[in-house]
N, C-alpha and C positions, 0 to 999 in steps of 0.2 A: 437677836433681831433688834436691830432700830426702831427707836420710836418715830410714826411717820407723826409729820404735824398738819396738819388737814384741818381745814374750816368746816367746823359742823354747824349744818344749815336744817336740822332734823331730828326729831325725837324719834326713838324706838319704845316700846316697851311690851315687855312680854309678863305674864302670869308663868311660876313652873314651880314644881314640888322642891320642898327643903331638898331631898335628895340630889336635885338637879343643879341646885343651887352650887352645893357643897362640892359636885364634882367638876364644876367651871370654876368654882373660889379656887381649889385646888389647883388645878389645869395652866389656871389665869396667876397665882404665884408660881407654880414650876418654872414659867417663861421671864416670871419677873413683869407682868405687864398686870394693868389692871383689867378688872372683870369685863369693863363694856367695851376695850380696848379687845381683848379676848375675842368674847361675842360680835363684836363688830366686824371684825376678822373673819372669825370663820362664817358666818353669816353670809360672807362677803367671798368667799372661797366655794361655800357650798351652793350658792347661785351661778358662780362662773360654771364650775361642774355640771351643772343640772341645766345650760344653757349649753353648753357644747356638747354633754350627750343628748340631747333634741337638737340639735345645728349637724351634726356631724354625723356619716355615716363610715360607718365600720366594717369591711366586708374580709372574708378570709382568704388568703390568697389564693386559691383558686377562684374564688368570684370573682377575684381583680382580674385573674387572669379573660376569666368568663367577659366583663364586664370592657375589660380592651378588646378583646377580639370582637366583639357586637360592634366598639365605635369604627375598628379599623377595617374591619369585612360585615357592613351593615346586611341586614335580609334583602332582598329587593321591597321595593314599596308594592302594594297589594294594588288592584284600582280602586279602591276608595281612597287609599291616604294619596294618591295621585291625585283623583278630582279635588281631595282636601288642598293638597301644595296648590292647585291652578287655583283653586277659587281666593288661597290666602294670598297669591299674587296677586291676582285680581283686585284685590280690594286691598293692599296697600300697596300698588305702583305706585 
């Protein structure tokens, strides 16, 4: 991997046990990069992650399947969500 060259505008800093230490020093030479280049990384990886599985929904293909057939052959609307659609007309023609 390439080193990217990025303007760092920010401190990080973390407290973690020798143990933890030892197995990002490791990790962080395997790749040839340094440690906060490492950490900043994946840091940086495991928030994209943790942001698309809360953004994203996941369904199994039969609920896709389920989940088209609902847009494309809707229920009818009940009378209430009918007085609901008039009144949200209503107040924003």
């Amino acid at each position: 991997m390439m080193p990217r060259e990025t303007i760092r505008t920010a401190r990080f800093e973390a407290r973690v046990s020798p143990e933890v230490l030892a197995v990002v020093r490791r990790a962080a030479e395997l790749q040839g990069r340094s440690v906060s280049d490492f950490v900043v990384d994946a840091a940086r990886d495991a928030a994209h992650r943790a942001i698309e599985e809360a953004c994203i929904i996941r369904l199994s293909v039969e609920d896709q399947h389920r989940f088209a057939e609902a847009l494309l052959n809707p229920e009818p609307l009940t009378p209430s969500m009918e007085r609901a659609v008039a009144r949200y007309l209503r107040l924003n023609a």
